[in-house]
N, C-alpha and C positions, 0 to 999 in steps of 0.2 A: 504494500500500500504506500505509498508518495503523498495523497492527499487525500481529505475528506472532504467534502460539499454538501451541507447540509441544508433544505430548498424546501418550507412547504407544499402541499400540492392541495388541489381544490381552489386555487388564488384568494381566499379570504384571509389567511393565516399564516403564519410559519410553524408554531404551535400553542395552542390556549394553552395547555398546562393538562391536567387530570380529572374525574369526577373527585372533588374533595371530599364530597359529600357521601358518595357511593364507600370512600374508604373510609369516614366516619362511625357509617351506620353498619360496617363492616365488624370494624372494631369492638363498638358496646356490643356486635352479637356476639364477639368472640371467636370468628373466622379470622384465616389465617392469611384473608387480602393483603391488608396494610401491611404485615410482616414481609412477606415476600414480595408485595411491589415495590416497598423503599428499597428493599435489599437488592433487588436486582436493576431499580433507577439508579439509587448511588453508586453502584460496584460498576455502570455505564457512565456515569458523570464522571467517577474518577479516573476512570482510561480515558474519554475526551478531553480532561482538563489534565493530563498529564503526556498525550502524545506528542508535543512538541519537546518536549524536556528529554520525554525517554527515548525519543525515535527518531528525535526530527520529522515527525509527518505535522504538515501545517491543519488546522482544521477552521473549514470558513463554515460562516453561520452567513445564511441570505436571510436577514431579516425585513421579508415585504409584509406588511400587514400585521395579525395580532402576533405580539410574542410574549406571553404570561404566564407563570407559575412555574410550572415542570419546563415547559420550552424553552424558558432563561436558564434552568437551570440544564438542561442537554446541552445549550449554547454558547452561553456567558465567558466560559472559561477557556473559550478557542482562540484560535492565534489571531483570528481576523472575523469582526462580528459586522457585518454591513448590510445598515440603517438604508431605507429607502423613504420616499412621500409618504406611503400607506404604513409605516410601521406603528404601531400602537403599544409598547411597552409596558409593563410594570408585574408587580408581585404582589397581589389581590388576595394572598391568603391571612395578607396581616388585619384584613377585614373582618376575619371570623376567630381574629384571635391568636392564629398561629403565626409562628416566627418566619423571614425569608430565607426558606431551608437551600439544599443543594450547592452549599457553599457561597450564598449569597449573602453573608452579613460579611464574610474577609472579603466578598468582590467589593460593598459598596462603602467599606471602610476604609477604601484606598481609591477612590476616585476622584478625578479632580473636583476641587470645591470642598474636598475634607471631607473629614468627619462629621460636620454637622449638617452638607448633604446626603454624605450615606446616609445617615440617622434619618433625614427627612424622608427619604426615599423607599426607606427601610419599614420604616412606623406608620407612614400615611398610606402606601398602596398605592401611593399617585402614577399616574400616569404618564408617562415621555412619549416624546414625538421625537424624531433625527435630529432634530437641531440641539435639542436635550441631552440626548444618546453622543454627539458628536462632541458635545460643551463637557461634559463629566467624565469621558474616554469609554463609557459605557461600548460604543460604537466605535469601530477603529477609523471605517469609510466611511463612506457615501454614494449611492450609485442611484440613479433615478429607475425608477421601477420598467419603464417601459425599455433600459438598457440591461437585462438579465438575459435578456433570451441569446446575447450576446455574449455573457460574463462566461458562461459556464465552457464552451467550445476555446473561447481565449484561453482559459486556465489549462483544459485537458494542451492546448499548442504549445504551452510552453512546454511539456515535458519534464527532462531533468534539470529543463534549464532553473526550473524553481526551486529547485535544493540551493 
């Protein structure tokens, strides 16, 4: 593998996130959902958010459209995350109470604007758009949504030239 590209499909989204709900109501039954879907989200977060370190394989995140909850968390931590017009950002589980899981309190403790925008970012569930994404480093790029269908053929021509 040399790269990953990671692309919503359906064009509304990149990814919402999970039913939180479904793993909730899982839980008080005492099913063994929740257990084995963190364990095998996280155990996928942590090889995405470590194959540039351990392999050198880069991984992009095309952020067009919603990218919330579990999909920040599959993405956030890749070598190159890019923000488009349509992208609608944020971590909407701090709404019902739970924390910004999958590694998201060390990503938005260290973004530009400090600490006291992670915190903001963190505790309200707020919302970003690119220009937000691009101002706090959240987002590495920028590419206009109608230039994707472009983006992906250009990466595979580079080859090894991208090592």
């Amino acid at each position: 593998v040399k790269c990953i590209v990671m692309e919503g499909a359906g064009g509304k989204a990149f990814c919402a996130g999970g039913d939180v709900v479904a793993v909730q109501e899982a839980a008080l039954a005492g099913k063994s959902l929740p257990y084995d879907f963190f364990y095998e989200e996280y155990q996928l977060n942590h090889r995405i958010a470590t194959m540039w370190e351990k392999k050198r394989v880069p991984h992009i995140a095309l952020w067009d459209g919603i990218t919330m909850g579990g999909g920040v968390g599959l993405s956030a931590h890749g070598k190159f995350r890019i923000a488009t017009e349509r992208t609608l950002w944020a971590k909407p589980e701090t709404a019902i109470g739970l924390f910004p899981d999958v590694g998201s309190t060390r990503l938005l403790s260290r973004i530009k604007g400090g600490l006291p925008m992670g915190l903001y970012i963190g505790l309200t569930g707020v919302r970003l758009r690119a220009a937000d994404l691009m101002r706090t480093g959240l987002a590495t790029h920028y590419a206009p949504s109608s230039n994707l269908p472009q983006l992906i053929p250009a990466l595979e021509a580079l080859g090894d030239e991208a090592s």
